[in-house]
Each structure stands twice: as structure tokens, then as C-alpha cells.
ZAZAMAR-271866 format. One record per residue (C-alpha): residue number from 1; x, y, z negated; residue in three letters. Coordinates in steps of 0.1 Angstrom, whole numbers, plus 5000, padded with zeros to 4 digits. Layout:
N
> NUM / X / Y / Z / ALA;
...
***
This chain:
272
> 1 / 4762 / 1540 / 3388 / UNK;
> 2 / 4739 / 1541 / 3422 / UNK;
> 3 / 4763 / 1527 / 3448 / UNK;
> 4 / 4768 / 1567 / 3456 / UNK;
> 5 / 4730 / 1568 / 3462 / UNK;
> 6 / 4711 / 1598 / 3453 / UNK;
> 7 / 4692 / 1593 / 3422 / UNK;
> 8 / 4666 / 1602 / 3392 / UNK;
> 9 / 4659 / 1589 / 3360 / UNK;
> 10 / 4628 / 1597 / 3338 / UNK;
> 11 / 4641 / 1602 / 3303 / UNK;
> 12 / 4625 / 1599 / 3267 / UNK;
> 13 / 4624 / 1579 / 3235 / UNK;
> 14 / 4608 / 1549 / 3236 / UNK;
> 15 / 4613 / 1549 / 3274 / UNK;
> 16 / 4603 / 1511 / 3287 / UNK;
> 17 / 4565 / 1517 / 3286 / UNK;
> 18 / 4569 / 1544 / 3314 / UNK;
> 19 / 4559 / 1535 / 3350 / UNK;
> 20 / 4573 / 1563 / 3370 / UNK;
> 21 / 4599 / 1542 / 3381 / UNK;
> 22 / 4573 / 1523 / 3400 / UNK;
> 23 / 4558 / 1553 / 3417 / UNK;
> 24 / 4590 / 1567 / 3428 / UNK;
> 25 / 4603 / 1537 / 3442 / UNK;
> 26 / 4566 / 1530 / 3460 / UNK;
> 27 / 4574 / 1568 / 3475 / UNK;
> 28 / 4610 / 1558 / 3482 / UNK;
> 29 / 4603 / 1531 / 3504 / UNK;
> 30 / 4569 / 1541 / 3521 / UNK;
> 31 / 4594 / 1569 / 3533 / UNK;
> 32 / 4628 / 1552 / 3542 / UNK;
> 33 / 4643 / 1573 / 3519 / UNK;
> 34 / 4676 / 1552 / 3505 / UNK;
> 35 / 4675 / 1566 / 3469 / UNK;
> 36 / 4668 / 1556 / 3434 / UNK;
> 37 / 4643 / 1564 / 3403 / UNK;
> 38 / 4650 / 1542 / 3369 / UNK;
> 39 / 4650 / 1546 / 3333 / UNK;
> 40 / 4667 / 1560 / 3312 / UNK;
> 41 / 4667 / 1558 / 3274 / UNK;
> 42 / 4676 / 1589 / 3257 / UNK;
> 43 / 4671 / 1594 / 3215 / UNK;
> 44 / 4669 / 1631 / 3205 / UNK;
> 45 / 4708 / 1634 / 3192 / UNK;
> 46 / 4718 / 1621 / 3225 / UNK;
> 47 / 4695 / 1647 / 3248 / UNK;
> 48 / 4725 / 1671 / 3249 / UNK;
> 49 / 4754 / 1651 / 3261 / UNK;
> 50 / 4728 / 1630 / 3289 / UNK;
> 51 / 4727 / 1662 / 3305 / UNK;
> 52 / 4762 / 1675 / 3300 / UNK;
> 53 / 4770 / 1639 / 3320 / UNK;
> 54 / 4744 / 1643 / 3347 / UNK;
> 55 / 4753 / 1677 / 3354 / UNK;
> 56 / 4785 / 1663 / 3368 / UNK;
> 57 / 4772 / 1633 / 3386 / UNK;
> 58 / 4768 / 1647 / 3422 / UNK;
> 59 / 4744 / 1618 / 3425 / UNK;
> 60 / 4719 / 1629 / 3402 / UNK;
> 61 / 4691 / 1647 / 3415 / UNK;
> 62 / 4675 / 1654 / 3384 / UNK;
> 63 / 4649 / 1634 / 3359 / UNK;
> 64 / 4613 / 1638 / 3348 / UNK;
> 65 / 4612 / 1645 / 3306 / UNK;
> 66 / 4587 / 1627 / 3284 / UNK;
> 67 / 4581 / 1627 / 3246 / UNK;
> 68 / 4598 / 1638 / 3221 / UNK;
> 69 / 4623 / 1656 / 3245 / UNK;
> 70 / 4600 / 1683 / 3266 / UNK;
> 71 / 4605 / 1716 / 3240 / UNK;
> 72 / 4642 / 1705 / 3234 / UNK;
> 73 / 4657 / 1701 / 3264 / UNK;
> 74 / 4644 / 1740 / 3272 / UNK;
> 75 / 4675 / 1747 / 3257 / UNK;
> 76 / 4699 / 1725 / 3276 / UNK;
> 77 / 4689 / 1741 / 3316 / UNK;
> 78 / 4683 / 1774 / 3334 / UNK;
> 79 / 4644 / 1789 / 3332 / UNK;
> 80 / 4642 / 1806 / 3363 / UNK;
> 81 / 4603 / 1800 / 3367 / UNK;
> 82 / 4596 / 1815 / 3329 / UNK;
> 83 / 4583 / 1779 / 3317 / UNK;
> 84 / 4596 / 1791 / 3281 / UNK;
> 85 / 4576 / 1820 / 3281 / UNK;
> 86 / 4539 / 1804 / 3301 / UNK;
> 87 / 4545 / 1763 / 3291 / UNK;
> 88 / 4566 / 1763 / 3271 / UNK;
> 89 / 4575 / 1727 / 3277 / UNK;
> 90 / 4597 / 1715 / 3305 / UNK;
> 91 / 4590 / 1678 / 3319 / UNK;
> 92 / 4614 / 1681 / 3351 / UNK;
> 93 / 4651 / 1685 / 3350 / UNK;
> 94 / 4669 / 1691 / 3388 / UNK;
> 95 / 4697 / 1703 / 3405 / UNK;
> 96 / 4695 / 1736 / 3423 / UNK;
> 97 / 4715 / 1738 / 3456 / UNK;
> 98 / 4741 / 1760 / 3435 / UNK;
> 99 / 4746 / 1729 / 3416 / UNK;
> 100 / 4731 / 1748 / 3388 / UNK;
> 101 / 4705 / 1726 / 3364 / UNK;
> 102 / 4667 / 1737 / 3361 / UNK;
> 103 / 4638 / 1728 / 3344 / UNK;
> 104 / 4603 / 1734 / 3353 / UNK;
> 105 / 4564 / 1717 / 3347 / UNK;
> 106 / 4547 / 1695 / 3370 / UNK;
> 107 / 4526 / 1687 / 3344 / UNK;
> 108 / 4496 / 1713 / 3342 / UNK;
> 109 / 4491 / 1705 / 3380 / UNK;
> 110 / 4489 / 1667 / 3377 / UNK;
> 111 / 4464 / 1673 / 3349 / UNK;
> 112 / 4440 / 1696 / 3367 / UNK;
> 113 / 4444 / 1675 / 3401 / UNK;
> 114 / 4415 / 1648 / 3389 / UNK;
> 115 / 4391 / 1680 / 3372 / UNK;
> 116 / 4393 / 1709 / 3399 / UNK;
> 117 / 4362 / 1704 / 3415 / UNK;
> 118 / 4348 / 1698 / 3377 / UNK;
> 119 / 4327 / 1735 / 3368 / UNK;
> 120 / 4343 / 1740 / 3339 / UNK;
> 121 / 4347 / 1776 / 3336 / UNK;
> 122 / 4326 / 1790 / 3303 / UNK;
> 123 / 4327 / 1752 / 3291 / UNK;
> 124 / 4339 / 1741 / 3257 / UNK;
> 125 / 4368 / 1718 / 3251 / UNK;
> 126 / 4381 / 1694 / 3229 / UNK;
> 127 / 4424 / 1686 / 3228 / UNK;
> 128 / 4438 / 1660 / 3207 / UNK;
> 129 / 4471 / 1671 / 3201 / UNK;
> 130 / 4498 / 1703 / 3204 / UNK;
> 131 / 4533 / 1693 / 3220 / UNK;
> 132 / 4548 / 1692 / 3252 / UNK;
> 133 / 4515 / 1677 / 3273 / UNK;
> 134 / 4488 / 1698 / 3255 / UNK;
> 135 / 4507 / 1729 / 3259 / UNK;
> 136 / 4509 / 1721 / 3298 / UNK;
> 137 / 4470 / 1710 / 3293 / UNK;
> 138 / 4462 / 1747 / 3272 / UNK;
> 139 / 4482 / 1762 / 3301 / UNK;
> 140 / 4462 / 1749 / 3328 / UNK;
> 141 / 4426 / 1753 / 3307 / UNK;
> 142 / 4437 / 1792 / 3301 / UNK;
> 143 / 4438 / 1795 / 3338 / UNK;
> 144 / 4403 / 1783 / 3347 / UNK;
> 145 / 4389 / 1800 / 3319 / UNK;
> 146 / 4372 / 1778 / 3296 / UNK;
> 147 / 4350 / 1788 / 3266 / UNK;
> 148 / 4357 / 1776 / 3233 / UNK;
> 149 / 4391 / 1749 / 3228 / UNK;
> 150 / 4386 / 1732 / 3194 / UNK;
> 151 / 4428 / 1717 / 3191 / UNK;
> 152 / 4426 / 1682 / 3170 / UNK;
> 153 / 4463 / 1679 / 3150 / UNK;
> 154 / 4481 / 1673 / 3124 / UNK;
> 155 / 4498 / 1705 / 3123 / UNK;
> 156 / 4471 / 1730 / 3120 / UNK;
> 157 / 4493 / 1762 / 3121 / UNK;
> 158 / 4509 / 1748 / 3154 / UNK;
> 159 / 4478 / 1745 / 3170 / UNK;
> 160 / 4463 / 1777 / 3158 / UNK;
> 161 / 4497 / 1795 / 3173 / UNK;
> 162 / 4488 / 1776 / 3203 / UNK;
> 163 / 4457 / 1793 / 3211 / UNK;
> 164 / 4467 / 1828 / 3202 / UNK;
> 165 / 4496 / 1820 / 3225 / UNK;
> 166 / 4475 / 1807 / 3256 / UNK;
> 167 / 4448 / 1836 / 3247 / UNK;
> 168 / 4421 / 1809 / 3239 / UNK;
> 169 / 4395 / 1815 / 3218 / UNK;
> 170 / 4385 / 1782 / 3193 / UNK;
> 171 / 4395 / 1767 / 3162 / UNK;
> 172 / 4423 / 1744 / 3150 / UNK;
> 173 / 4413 / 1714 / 3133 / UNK;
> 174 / 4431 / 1683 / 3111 / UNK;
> 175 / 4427 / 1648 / 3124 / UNK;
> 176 / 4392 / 1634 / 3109 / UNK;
> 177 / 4374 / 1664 / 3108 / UNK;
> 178 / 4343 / 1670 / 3125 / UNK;
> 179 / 4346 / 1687 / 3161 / UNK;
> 180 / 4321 / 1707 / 3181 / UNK;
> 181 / 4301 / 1688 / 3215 / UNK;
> 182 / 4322 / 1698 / 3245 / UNK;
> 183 / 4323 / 1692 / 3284 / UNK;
> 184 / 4357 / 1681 / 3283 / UNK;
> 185 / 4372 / 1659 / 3257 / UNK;
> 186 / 4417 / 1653 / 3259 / UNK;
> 187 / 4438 / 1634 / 3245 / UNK;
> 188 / 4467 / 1650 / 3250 / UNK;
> 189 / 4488 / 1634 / 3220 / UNK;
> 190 / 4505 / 1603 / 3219 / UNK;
> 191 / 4484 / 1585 / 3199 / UNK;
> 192 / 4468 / 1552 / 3215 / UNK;
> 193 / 4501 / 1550 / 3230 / UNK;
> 194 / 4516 / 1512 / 3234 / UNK;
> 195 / 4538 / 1509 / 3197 / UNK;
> 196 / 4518 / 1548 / 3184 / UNK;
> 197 / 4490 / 1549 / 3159 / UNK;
> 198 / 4458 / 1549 / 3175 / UNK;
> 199 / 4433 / 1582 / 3185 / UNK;
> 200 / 4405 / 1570 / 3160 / UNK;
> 201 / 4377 / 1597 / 3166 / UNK;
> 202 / 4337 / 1597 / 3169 / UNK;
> 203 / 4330 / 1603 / 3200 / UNK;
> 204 / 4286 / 1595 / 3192 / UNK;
> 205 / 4277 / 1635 / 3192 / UNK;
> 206 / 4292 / 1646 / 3225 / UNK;
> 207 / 4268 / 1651 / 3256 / UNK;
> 208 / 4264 / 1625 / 3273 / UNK;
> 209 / 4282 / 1646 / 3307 / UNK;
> 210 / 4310 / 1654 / 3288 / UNK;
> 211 / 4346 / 1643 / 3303 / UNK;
> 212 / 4369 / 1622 / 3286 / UNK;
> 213 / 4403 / 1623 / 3299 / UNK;
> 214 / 4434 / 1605 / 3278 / UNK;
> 215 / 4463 / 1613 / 3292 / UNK;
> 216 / 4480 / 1578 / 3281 / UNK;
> 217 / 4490 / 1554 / 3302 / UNK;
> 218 / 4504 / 1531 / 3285 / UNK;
> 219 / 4481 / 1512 / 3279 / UNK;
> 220 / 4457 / 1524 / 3310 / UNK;
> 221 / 4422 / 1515 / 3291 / UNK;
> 222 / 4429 / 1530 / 3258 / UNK;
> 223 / 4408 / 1525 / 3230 / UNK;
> 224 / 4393 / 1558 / 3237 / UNK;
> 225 / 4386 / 1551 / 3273 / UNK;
> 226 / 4370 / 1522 / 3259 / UNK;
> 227 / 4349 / 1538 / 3235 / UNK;
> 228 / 4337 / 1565 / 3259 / UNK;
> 229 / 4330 / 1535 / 3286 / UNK;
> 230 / 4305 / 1519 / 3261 / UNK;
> 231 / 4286 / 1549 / 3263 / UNK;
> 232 / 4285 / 1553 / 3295 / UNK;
> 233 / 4305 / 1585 / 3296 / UNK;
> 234 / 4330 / 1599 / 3326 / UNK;
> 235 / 4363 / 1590 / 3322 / UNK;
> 236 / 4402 / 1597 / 3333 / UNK;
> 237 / 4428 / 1577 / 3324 / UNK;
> 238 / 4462 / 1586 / 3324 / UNK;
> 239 / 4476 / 1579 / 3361 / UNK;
> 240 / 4457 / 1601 / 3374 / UNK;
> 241 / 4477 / 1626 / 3357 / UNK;
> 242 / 4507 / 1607 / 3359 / UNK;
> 243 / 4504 / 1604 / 3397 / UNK;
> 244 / 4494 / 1637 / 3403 / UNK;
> 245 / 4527 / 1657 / 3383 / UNK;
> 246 / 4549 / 1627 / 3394 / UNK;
> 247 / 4542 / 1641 / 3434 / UNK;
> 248 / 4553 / 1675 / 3423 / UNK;
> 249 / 4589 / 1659 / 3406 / UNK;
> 250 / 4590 / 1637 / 3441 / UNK;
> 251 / 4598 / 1664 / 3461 / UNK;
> 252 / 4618 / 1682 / 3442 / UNK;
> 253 / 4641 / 1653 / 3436 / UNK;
> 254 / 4636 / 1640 / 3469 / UNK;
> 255 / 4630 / 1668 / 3494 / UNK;
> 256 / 4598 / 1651 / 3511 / UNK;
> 257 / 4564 / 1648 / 3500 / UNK;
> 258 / 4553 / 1620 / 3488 / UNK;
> 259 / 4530 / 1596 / 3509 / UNK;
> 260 / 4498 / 1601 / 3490 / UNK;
> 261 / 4476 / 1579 / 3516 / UNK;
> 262 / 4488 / 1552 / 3498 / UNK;
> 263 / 4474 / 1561 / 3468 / UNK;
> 264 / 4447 / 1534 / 3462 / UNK;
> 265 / 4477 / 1510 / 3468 / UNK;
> 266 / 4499 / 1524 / 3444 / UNK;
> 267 / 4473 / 1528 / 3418 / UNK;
> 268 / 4466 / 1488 / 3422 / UNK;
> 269 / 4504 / 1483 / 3416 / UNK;
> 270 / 4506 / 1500 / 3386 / UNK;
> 271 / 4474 / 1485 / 3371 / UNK;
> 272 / 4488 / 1449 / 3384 / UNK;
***
């Protein structure tokens, strides 16, 4: 499949708008490393046998896990860093040197990378959504003890569980209703995603030093991104997280870390 080349894949459904292969590949060849990183499409009925088939393809070193697959492929790989019981989403699949397959979460590091010098402790929050990426975003917001997380989604139930279950104090509310001013605003849901509905929200009664971060990057200046910059407002787009969890998968896959001088390079690739 690789020319006998060590190998990942990043795995969801859709698949093509994902640039991951393009930061893997930058890493790969800044370090000499002769491997590859490529897509893969996988639709939810075919989540189990793509990892029955990797699992015996000495080749593969593992694959990074996007939407809708990051709860159900818990089930498909060992746990051994309790990411059912803290995350409780998985967005990295490897090998261990047993030859046994793992999951783990790169992702509520990549999203605090660009915020960790950002005082948020005591600070209200805003999250736009309650799967895989906002449970890794709840995770990481637990841990720097926030103040109040108001969680925007269409399941209300879900993201009430979610708070009780990070031990976050706030209030679950459905799309369109009226949220609270916060510090930090997240879209942590697909929406505004290339070929998803769009993240329609009012964003006119936050402060104007409030953060807002979209974690989509597909397209890089969402519509939210674009609403916040007519205002003036500080913003994060999504490869910043994308960059920063992808370094984490790198060397997992990979055994190096990746070169991140390059980063103002790489950045300019993918927004090319």
C-alpha cells in the first residue's frame, strides 16, 4: 500500500477537507524521515473492519480520528491512559511496541497551546457544541479552572451530562438562545465547517476582550472568525489547534518531534 514504508492515515467521514496530511508530510521531510501520512475515508459502518485491517499491516503506525468517529472507535483499541473515563473521546489510534493498538487525546493539548498564557482561571466560557472536540476542550477548561461554561447544543441533556461529568459549573443551552458575556467564546462543533450548516450566533453583547477561538479549519476564516474580526475582537482559528495536537500524534507515529521552527512556514502552506 506504502512501498513497505511506515505509514499513518487521519480517518473520518467526510475526510478530503482535512489538512493533516500536509503537516505531517512538511514534518516528514524537514526531518528525512522516509514515511507517509494520507487520507483515509472511513463511514461509521466501516470504522470496525479499517482497524481490524490496520492492525495487521506492520506498516501502519497508527491514524489521527476526526468526526463522527472519536467516541466510537473507544471501543475498537486498548485505553491504557483512562481517555474513556477523563476525555472520553480518542483522536489518535497507534501501535504499541507489543503490536497491541491504543488510543489516546492529543487534542486538549493542541487546544490550550494558543490560550496558556491567557488568565483565564475564574473566567466565564462559552462552547458551541458537545462531541469528541468539546469534550477534549471541557477537559482542558476543567483543568485550568474556569468559572461559569455556558455549553451551546442541540442536545441539551448531553451537554448538561457534560458538565456534571467534567465537574463544571454553568448551564446547557439550545442553539438560538441567549448566552451569558464571557472571556472565552468556542466553537467546538462542526458547524461552519466546509459542506456543515453554519455557527449563526450574536456575538454584539460579549466584551470586547473576550476570545474567540473556532476550532474549524476548514474553512480557516470562518464566518465566526469573520464576525468577531469586524468587531475587532481576538481571534483563533483552527490551525492553531490543529498544529498544536497534530505535534503530539507526530511523535507518536513517528518517534521524533516535530520541527516546530518551521512553523510560520508551515502555517503559510496550509493557508496557500
Amino acid at each position: 500500500m506504502t512501498d513497505n514504508l511506515p505509514y499513518a492515515e487521519v480517518i473520518g467521514d467526510p475526510i478530503a477537507q482535512s489538512k493533516s496530511p500536509i503537516i505531517h508530510k512538511f514534518w516528514l521531510e524537514k526531518l528525512g524521515i522516509k514515511a507517509d501520512y494520507r487520507l483515509f475515508h472511513v463511514k461509521p459502518d466501516e470504522l470496525a473492519d479499517y482497524i481490524a485491517a490496520r492492525r495487521k499491516d506492520p506498516d501502519w503506525q497508527g491514524c489521527n480520528v476526526t468526526i463522527p468517529h472519536k467516541l466510537a472507535v473507544m471501543d475498537h483499541v486498548s485505553d491504557p491512559g483512562g481517555v474513556r473515563a477523563s476525555i472520553g473521546a480518542m483522536n489518535t489510534v497507534a501501535r504499541a511496541e507489543n503490536g497491541d493498538l491504543f488510543g489516546t487525546n492529543t487534542d486538549a493539548g493542541g487546544f490550550f497551546a494558543p490560550i496558556a498564557d491567557v488568565p483565564l482561571a475564574g473566567q466565564d466560557v462559552v462552547v458551541v457544541g458537545a462531541g469528541g472536540a468539546a469534550q477534549a476542550v471541557l477537559f482542558a477548561l476543567s483543568r485550568i479552572e474556569v468559572g461559569s461554561v455556558t455549553i451551546i447544543n442541540r442536545n441539551v441533556l448531553k451537554a448538561s451530562a457534560l458538565l456534571a461529568r467534567f465537574g463544571l459549573k454553568g448551564q446547557a443551552l439550545e442553539h438560538g438562545s441567549a448566552f451569558p458575556p464571557a472571556r472565552l467564546f468556542v466553537n467546538a462543533s462542526a458547524l461552519g465547517m466546509k459542506g456543515q450548516d453554519e455557527l449563526v450566533v450574536n456575538l454584539d453583547h460579549l466584551p470586547d476582550d473576550v476570545i474567540v477561538y473556532d476550532l474549524v479549519y476548514a474553512p480557516i476564516k470562518t464566518k465566526l472568525l469573520q464576525a468577531a474580526s469586524a468587531r475587532n475582537l481576538e481571534t483563533i482559528d483552527g490551525l492553531a489547534m490543529l498544529i498544536g495536537q497534530a505535534a503530539v500524534a507526530f511523535e507518536i507515529f513517528f518517534g521524533q518531534s516535530p520541527p516546530l521552527e518551521h512553523d510560520d512556514e508551515l502555517r503559510k502552506l496550509l493557508l496557500a
